[in-house]
C-alpha positions in Angstrom: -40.9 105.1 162.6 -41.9 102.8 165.8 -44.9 104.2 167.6 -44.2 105.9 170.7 -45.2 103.9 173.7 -45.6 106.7 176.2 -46.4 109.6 174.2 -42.6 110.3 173.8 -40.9 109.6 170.5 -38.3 107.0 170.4 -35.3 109.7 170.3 -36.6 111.7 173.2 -37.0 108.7 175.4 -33.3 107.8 174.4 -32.3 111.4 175.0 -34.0 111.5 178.9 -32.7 107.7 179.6 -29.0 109.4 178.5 -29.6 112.3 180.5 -30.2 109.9 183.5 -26.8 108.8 183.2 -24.2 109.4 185.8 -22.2 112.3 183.8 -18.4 111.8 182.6 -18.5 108.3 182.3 -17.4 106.4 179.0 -21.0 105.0 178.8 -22.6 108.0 178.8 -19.9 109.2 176.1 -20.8 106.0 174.2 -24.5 106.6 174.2 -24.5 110.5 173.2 -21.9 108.7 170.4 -24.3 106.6 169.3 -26.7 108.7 169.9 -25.3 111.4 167.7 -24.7 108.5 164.6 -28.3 107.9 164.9 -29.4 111.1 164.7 -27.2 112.3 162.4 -29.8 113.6 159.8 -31.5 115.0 162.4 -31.2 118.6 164.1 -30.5 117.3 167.0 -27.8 115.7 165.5 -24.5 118.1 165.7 -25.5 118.8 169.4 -25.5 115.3 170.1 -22.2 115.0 168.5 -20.9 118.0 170.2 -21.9 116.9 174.0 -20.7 113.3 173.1 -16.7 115.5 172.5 -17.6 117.4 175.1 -18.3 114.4 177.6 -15.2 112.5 176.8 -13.2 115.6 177.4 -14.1 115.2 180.5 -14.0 111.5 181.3 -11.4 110.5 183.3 -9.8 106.5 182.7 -11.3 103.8 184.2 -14.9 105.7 184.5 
């Protein structure tokens, strides 16, 4: 596992830059995607999964 370079491990720092994100747009859809794949042994896993659905339910074309 890399060695966090704030204090913060990897997936938390991923997981606060995401939550920076402008909401409903298909890159922040595609990161919580991603997100989710790479987590996907993880708890945080299904959640991830879940608010990446839930997020493109909500994105509009072109956003």
């Amino acid at each position: 596992m890399a060695t966090p370079v704030d204090g913060r491990p990897p997936l938390q720092r991923a997981l606060d830059a995401t939550a920076a994100m402008k909401p409903g747009t298909w890159e922040s859809v595609e990161t919580l995607a991603v997100l989710a794949i790479e987590a996907k042994d993880l708890p945080d896993g299904p959640r991830l999964l879940a608010s990446a659905h839930t997020a493109a339910d909500g994105a509009k074309p072109g956003t």
